[in-house]
VEXPATI-373600 format. One line per 3 residues: number of its first residue (from 1); their letters; for each residue x, y, z of C-alpha. Coordinates in steps of 0.02 Angstrom, whole numbers, plus 50000, padded with zeros to 5 digits. Each point is the difference from the previous one (the first is absolute). Layout:
NUM) A) X/Y/Z; ...
This chain:
1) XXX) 45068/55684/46998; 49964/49837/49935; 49829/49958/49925
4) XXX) 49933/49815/50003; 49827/49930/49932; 49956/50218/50031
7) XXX) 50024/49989/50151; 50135/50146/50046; 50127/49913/50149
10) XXX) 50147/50102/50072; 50122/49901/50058; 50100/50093/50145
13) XXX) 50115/49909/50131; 49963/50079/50181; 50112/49959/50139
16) XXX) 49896/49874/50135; 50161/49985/50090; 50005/50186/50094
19) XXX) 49841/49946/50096; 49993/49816/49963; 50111/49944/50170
22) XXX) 49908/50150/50095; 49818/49931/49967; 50075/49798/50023
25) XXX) 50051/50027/50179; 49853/50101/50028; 49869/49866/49942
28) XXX) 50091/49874/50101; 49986/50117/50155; 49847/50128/49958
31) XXX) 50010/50062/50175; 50157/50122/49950; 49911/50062/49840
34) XXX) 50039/50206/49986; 49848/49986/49876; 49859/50037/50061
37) XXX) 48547/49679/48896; 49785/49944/50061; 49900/49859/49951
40) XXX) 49818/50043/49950; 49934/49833/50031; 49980/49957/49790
43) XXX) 50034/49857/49934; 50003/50053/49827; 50168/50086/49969
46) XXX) 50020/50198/49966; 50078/50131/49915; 50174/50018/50113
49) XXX) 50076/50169/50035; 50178/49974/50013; 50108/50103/49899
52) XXX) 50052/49913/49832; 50146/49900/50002; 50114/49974/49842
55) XXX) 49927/49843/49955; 49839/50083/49975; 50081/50089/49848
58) XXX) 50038/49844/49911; 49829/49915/50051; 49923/50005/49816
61) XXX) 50155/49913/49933; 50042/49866/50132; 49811/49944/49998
64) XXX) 50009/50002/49802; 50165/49872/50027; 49910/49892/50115
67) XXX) 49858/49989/49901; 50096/49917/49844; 50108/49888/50101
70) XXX) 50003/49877/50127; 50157/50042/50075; 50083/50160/50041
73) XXX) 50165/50086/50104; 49971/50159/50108; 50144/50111/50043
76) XXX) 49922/50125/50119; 50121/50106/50099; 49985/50012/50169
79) XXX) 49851/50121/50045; 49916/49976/49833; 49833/49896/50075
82) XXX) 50022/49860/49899; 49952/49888/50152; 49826/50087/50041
85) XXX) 49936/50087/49841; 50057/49868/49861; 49863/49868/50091
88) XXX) 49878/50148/50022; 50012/50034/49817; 49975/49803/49953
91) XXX) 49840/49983/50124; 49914/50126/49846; 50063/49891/49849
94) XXX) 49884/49873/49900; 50131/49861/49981; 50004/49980/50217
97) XXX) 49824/49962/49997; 49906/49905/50131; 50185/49933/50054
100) XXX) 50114/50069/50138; 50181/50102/49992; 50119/49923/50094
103) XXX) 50157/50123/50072; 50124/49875/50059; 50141/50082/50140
106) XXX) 50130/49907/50077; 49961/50074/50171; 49836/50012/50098
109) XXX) 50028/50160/50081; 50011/50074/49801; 49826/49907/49953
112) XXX) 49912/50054/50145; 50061/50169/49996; 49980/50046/49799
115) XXX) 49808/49907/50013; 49948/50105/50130; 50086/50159/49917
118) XXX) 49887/49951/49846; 49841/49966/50090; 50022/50177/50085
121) XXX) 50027/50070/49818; 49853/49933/49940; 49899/50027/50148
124) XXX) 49951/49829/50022; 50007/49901/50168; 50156/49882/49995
127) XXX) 49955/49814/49972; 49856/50052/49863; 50069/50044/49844
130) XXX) 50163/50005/50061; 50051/49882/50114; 50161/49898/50050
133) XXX) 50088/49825/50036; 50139/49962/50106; 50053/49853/50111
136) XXX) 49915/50007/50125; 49874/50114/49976; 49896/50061/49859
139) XXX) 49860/50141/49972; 49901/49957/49832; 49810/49958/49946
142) XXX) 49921/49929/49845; 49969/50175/49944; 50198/50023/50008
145) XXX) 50093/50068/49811; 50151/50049/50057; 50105/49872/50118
148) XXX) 50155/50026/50061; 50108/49882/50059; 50163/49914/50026
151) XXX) 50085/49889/49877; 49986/49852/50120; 49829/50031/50027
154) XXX) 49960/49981/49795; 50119/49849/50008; 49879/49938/50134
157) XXX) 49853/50022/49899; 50092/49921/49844; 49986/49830/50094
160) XXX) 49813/50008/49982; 50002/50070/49843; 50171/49995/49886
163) XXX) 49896/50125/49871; 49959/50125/50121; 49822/50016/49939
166) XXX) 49953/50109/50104; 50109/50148/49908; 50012/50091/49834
169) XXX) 50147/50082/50048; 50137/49974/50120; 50140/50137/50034
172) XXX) 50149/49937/50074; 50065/50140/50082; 50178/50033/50104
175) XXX) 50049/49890/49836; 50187/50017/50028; 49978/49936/50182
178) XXX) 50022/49838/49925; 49948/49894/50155; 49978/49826/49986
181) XXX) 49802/50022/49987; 50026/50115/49869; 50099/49902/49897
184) XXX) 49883/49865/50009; 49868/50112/49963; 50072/50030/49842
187) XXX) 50008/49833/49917; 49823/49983/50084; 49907/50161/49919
190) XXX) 50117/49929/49828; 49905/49840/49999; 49835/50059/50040
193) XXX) 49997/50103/49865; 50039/49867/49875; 49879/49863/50071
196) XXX) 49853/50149/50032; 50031/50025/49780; 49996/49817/49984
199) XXX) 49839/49986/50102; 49913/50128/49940; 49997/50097/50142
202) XXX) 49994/50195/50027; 50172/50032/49962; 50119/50051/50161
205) XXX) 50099/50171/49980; 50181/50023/50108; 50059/50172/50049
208) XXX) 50179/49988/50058; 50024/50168/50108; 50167/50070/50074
211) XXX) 50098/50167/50023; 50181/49894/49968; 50026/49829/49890
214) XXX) 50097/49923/49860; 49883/50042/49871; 50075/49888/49880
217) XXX) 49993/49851/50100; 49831/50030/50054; 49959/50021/49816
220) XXX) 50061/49854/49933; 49927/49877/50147; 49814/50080/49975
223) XXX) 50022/49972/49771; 50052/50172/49970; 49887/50106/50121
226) XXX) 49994/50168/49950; 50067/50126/50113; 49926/50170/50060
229) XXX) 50091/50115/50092; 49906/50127/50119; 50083/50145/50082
232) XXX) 49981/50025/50181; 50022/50139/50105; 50163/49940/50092
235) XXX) 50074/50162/50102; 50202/50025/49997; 50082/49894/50140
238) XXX) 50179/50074/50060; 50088/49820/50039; 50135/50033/50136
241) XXX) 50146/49853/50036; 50106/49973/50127; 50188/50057/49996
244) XXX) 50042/49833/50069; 49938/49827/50042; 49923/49954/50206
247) XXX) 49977/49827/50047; 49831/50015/50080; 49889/50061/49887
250) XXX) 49859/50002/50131; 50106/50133/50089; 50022/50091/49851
253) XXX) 49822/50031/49964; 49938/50026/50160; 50157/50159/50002
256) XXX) 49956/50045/49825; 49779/50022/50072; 50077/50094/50147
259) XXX) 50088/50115/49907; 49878/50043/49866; 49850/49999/50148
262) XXX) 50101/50144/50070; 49995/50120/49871; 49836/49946/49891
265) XXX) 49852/50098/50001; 49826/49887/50093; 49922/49898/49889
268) XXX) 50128/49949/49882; 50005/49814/50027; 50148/49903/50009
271) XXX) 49991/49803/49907; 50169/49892/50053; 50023/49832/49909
274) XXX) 50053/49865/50142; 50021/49799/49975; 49897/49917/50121
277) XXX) 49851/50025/50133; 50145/49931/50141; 50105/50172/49920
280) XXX) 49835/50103/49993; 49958/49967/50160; 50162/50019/50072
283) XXX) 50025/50182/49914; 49836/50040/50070; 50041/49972/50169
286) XXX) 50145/50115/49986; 49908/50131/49902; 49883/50008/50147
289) XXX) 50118/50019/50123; 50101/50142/49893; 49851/50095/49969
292) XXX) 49945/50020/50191; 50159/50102/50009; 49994/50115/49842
295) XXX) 49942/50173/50039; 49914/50116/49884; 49984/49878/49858
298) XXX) 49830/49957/49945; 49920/49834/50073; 50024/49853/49940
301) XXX) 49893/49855/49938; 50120/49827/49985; 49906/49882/49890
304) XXX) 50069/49844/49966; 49953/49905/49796; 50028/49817/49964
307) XXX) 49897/49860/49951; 49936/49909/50116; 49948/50141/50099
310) XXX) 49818/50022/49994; 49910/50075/49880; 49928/50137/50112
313) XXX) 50148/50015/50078; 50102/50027/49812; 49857/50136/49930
316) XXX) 50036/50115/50165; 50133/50051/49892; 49901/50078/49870
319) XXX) 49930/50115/50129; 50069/50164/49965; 50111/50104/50133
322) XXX) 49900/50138/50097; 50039/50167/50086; 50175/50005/50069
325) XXX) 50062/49819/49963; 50098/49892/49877; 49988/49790/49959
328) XXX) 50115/49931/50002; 49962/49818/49901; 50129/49859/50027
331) XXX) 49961/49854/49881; 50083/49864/49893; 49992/50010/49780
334) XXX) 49816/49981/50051; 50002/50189/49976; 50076/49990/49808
337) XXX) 49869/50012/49927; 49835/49980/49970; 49928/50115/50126
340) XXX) 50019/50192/50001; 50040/50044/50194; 49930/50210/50041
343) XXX) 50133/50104/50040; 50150/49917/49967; 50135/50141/49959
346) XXX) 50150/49880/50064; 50069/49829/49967; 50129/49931/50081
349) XXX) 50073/49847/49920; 50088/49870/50134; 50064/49934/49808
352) XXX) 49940/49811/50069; 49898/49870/49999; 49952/49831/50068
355) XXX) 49972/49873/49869; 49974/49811/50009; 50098/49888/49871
358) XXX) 49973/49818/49990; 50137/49896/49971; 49939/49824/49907
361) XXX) 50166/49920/50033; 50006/50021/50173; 49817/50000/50054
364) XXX) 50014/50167/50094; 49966/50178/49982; 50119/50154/50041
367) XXX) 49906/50130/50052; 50112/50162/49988; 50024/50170/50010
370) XXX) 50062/50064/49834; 50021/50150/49881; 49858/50033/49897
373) XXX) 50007/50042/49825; 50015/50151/49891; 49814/49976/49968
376) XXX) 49937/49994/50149; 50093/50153/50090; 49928/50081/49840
379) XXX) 49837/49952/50065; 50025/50039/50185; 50060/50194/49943
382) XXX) 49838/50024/49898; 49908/49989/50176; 50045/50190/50030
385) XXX) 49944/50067/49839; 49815/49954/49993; 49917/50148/50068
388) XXX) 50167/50159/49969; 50165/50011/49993; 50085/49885/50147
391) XXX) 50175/49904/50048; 50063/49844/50002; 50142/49961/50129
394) XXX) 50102/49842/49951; 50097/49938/50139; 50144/49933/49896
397) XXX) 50114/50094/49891; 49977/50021/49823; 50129/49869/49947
400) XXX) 49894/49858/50089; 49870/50054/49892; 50083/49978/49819
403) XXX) 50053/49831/50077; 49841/49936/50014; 49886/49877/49900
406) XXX) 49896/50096/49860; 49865/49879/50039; 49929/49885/50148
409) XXX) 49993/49804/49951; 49818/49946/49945; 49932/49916/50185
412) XXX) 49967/49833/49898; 50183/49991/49964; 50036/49999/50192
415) XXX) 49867/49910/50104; 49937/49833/50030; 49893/49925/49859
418) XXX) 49898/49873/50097; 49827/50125/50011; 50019/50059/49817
421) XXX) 49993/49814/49940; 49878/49953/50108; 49882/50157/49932
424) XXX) 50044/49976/49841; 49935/49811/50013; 49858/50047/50079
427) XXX) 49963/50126/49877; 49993/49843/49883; 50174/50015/49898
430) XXX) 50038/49835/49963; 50188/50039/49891; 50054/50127/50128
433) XXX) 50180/49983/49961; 49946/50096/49872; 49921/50136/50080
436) XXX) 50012/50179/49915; 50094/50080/50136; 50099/50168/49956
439) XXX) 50159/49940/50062; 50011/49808/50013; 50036/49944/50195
442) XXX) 50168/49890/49994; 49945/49823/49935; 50090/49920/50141
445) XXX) 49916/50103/50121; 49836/49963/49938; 50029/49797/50003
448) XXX) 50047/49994/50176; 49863/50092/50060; 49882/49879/49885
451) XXX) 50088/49837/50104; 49968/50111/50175; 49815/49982/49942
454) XXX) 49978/49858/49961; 50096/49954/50170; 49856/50079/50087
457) XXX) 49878/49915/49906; 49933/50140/49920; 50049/49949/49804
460) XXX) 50019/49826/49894; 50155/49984/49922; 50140/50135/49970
463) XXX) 50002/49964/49803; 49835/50025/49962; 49921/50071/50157
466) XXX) 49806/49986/50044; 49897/50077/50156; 49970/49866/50117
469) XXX) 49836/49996/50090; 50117/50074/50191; 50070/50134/49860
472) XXX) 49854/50077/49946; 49954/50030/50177; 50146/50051/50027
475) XXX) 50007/50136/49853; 49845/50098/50085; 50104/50049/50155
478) XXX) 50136/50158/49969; 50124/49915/50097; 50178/49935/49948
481) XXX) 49951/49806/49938; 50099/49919/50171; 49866/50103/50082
484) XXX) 49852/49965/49915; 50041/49809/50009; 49992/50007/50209
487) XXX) 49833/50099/50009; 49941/49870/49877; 50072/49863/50091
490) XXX) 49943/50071/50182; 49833/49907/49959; 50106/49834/50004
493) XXX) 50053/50055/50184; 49855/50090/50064; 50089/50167/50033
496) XXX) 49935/50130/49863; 49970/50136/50119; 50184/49995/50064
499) XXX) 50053/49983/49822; 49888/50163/49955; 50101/50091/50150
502) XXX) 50148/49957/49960; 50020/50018/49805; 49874/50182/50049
505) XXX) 50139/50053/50116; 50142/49969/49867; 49922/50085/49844
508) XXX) 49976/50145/50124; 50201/50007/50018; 50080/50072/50147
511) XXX) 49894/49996/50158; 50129/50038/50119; 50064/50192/50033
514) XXX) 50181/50012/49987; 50036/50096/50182; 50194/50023/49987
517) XXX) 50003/50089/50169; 49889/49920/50074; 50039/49823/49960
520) XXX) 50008/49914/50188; 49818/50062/50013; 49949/49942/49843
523) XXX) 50045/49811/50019; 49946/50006/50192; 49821/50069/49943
526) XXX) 50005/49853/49854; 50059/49849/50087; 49832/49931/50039
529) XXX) 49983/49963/49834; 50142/49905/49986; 50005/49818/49942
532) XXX) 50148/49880/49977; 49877/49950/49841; 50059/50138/49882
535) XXX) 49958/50138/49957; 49823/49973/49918; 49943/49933/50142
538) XXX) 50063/50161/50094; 49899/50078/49846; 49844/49905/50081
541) XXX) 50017/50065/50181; 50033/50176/49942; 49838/50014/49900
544) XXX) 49911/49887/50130; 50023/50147/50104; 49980/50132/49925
547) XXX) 49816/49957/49941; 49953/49971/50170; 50086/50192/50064
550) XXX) 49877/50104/50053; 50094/50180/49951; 50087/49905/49856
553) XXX) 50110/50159/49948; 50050/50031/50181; 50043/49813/50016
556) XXX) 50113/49988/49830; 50085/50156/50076; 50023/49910/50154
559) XXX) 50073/49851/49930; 50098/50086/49862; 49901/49937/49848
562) XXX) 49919/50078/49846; 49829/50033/50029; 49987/50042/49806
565) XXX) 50102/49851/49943; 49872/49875/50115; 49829/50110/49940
568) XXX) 50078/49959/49804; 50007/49825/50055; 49847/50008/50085
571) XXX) 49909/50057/49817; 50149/49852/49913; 49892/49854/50110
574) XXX) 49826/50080/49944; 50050/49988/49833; 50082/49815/49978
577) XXX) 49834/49953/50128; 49893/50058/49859; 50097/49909/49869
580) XXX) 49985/49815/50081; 49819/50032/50047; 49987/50042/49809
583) XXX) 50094/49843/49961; 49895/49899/50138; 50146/49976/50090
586) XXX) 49960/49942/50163; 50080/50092/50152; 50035/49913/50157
589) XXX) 50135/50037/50151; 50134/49904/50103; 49938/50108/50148
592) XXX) 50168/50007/50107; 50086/49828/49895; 50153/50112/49921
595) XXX) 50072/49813/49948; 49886/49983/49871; 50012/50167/49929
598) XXX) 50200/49989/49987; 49950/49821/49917; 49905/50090/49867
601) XXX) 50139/50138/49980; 50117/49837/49937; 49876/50000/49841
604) XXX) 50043/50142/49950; 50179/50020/50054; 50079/49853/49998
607) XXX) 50123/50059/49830; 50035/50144/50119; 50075/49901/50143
610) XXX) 50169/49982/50088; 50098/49888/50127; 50092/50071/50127
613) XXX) 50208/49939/49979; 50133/49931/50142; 50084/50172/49969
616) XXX) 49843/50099/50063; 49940/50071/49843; 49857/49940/49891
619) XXX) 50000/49916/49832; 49854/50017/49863; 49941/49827/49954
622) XXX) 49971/50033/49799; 50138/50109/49979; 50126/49940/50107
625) XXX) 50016/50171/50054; 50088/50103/50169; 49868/50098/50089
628) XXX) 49979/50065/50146; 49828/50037/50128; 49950/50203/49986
631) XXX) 50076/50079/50128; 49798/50075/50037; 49956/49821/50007
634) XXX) 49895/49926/50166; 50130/49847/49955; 50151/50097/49974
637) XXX) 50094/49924/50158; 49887/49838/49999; 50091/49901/49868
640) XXX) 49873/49866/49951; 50041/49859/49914; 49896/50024/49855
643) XXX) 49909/50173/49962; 49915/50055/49816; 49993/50193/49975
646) XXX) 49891/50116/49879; 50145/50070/49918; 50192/50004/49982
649) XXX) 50066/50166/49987; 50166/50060/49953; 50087/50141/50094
652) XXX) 50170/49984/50093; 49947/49817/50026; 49858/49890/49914
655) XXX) 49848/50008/50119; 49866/49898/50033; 49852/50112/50053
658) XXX) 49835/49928/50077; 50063/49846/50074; 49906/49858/50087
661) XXX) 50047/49821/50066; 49950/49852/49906; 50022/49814/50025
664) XXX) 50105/49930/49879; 49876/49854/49971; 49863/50146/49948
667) XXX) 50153/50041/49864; 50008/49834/49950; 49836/49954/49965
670) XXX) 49952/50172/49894; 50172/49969/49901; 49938/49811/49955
673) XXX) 49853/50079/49941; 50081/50110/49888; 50102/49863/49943
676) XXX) 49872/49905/49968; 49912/50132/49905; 50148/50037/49894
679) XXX) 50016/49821/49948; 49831/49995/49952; 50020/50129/49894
């Protein structure tokens, strides 16, 4: 046996391969399958009576810690309740006061969740005491003590208010997710308690909470936190690997659920760790068709977990399984951590994930499938464990597993800088080259994206940068700067409600369902949106369209689009509405004038266009780059002369993705404005 962090792991190699080409051919042909708590209404918060937890053992000592210091390190073990009863036991203490706790999460389906598991433990209705705030939606009142909410969200309200007045104590929790929010977040809570001392202000407490981190480093950064370490109740977790490697690890999951759905008891729940929502949804579809042909196995419940999906539509998975059924829950890392999933006795890890790396030199991301680390299939097995004894099946052998990473690279090592500088101006850093990060961004990374900004406008000077007047209105939209600068600029062209659609539709991601069987139908039942204006202007008919459908669900099924990808964008549009209304922005449309809107695009994009060669293929104009039209692109076989995109993504080929036709004069005149800018600075 071996024993990490207490947490007992067997590590046995079972052989996928004796049913592994068995279950393949039948989920490509399914057809020759042989396999057949109550709210009283208070508002004043009561005695709970759930069962103690292990961190209710150490209460005495952990508030006596806080008490004497300002900032502190939390090891709770999975299971332990350090995410709902350390904030319970805080709401009691003198040095809170009149002030709020703040639980910070990196995902919204974890603060929505563990607020209303609190307000249910306290009896209290949720948005009272406890209440939450997420993007897009939020459930809080004056009266509110204990807020949850995501990291962004507190970066949000750090624009208003860089000393986060409105708390005595933040927890950061999910520490070790280190997302680019939380890393900011950091350095944020850091300075707020040294300018709150200097001030004279109630002084600001951090919690930094997690079941896994590098202690030491997280030491150091916060002065020499102390650490406490709280036992959980983590169950043992038999991990099983594969005798050898498959190339589709899709396949090898969706095998690996059949097999254990065959012989499981009901109601032990099945968790499998996918990439994407284009994989989820794909291993859905075949799950579905499977399960119509298994006989004598419980029923199943497919449930699909990423982030953009709804938040309604991500807590049906905390539903637990009735009667004579099983869940099965397909879902990205979303599923990690954070949030405690009922009756999950299985994991099956596809070993993957899809992660987005910015590359400064070459003005692109890759977006690609890879490995994950040690740490995180660590993670991903403790998902079986939380309620008894369960299994982990690894779909790779155990060799791929020593081979990995020990530890994913900090997000704010790997991603585009332009929003974090922008924030951080906005904030009101002034030397933020300087900037207490953990781990340092590459320098050279950090310039470029400086020059970007103040190529949109949105900064004065690189060397000593300053918020410009279009920057600061910029800075209160949560969209990528390039973004930002065309709502802002779709005053100048009278088009803001096509600009709303549009940048709605691409925060919402993927509207289209990937059909690969059905693929004729699906581009006959889409071509009257088509447009030989891009693909943002196809963006435009789509949702044009579907707001005027009668049976909108009916009609997305129809015409082969996500009816929970265009309601998220329809909640997106409500949200950046209530922004410019906040920021007086005045909203006007081009009615049916797409010439102006693909104008206003050019503001935004024009550092992310390309010329199409004598050879046929495309060339970026800042880069000097060979790219090539999405294959899922409306101008794909169109060939403009001129095009700008969203993003360049690298898989076989470098990609442009979102592509529209401009007019090179359009390019022209927003580049001499940038020049001009730059040379004024």
């Amino acid at each position: 046996d071996w024993v990490w962090k207490k947490h007992s792991r067997r590590h046995t190699v079972i052989d996928f391969d004796s049913q592994f080409d068995e279950m393949k051919h039948y989920l490509a042909d399914p057809s020759e399958s042989p396999v057949k708590r109550v709210s009283n209404g208070a508002n004043v918060p009561q005695e709970d009576s759930v069962p103690l937890l292990p961190v209710c053992s150490v209460k005495n000592r952990l508030m006596q810690e806080i008490r004497k210091r300002e900032t502190i390190i939390i090891m709770g073990e999975t299971g332990s309740g350090k995410s709902t009863k350390i904030p319970q036991f805080l709401s009691y203490e003198k040095c809170v006061g009149d002030l709020k706790i703040g639980i910070t999460q990196p995902r919204r389906i974890a603060a929505i969740s563990l607020s209303k598991r609190v307000s249910e433990e306290l009896r209290v209705p949720l948005g009272t005491f406890v209440g939450y705030s997420v993007r897009f939606e939020e459930m809080i009142s004056k009266m509110t003590k204990i807020k949850y909410l995501t990291d962004g969200m507190m970066l949000r309200e750090a624009l208003s208010d860089k000393l986060l007045r409105e708390y005595s104590v933040v927890i950061l929790d999910e520490a070790h997710e280190r997302s680019v929010c939380t890393d900011v977040l950091f350095g944020v809570v850091k300075q707020a308690q040294l300018e709150r001392k200097r001030a004279g202000f109630a002084p600001l407490k951090v919690i930094l909470m997690s079941a896994t981190m590098d202690v030491d480093h997280f030491s150091n950064y916060f002065n020499n936190a102390v650490v406490i370490y709280v036992e959980g109740r983590q169950h043992p977790v038999t991990v099983f690997y594969a005798k050898q490697q498959h190339d589709d690890h899709v396949l090898s999951c969706l095998a690996t659920v059949i097999q254990i759905h065959k012989v499981a008891p009901p109601r032990q729940d099945i968790l499998v760790f996918l990439t994407g929502q284009d994989e989820i949804e794909s291993a859905l579809s075949m799950l579905k068709s499977v399960e119509k042909t298994l006989v004598g196995c419980p029923q199943l419940h497919i449930l699909p977990l990423y982030a953009s999906l709804p938040a309604n539509q991500q807590l049906k998975v905390l539903l637990p399984s009735t009667g004579y059924s099983r869940k099965v829950i397909l879902s990205t890392n979303i599923a990690e951590t954070s949030i405690t999933i009922p009756g999950v006795k299985h994991v099956v890890d596809s070993g993957k994930v899809k992660l987005r790396t910015y590359l400064h030199q070459l003005g692109m991301d890759t977006l690609k499938i890879q490995s994950v680390s040690q740490e995180q299939c660590w993670q991903r097995t403790g998902r079986a464990g939380r309620e008894g004894p369960g299994t982990c099946y690894r779909v790779f052998t155990y060799d791929h597993f020593q081979s990995l990473c020990k530890r994913t690279v900090p997000e704010i090592q790997r991603c585009h800088l332009g929003s974090v500088i922008l924030h951080l101006l906005a904030i009101g850093l002034t030397k933020i080259r300087e900037f207490d990060f953990m781990d340092h961004p590459d320098p050279a990374a950090f310039q470029i994206c400086l020059e970007e900004l103040e190529s949109l406008g949105a900064v004065d000077g690189s060397e000593n940068p300053k918020l410009t007047p279009v920057g600061k209105l910029m800075s209160n939209f949560p969209l990528d700067p390039r973004l930002s600068k065309i709502l802002v600029s779709s005053k100048e062209f009278k088009c803001s409600q096509e600009i709303l659609t549009i940048l709605s539709l691409l925060a919402a991601e993927n509207i289209y369902v990937n059909a690969p069987n059905e693929k004729e139908q699906a581009e006959s039942a889409r071509k009257k949106f088509a447009s030989s204006e891009g693909d943002l202007i196809v963006f435009l008919n789509v949702y044009r369209a579907f707001r005027g459908a009668k049976q909108p669900k009916q009609w997305c099924e129809d015409h082969f689009l996500s009816y929970r990808n265009l309601e998220y964008a329809r909640e997106i549009r409500k949200q950046l509405m209530q922004i410019c209304q906040r920021n007086n922005f005045e909203m006007s449309t081009a009615g049916n004038d797409t010439l102006l809107v693909r104008q206003c695009l050019c503001k935004g994009l024009f550092m992310s266009a390309a010329e199409l060669q004598p050879d046929g293929t495309y060339m970026t104009l800042s880069k000097r780059r060979s790219v090539a039209i999405h294959p899922s692109s409306s101008l794909f076989r169109g060939k403009p002369a001129y095009v700008v995109y969203t993003e360049l993504v690298q898989t076989t080929k470098s990609y442009m993705r979102n592509v529209s036709l401009v007019d090179p004069d359009w390019l022209n005149e927003s580049l001499r404005l940038a020049v001009k800018t730059n040379n004024k600075s």
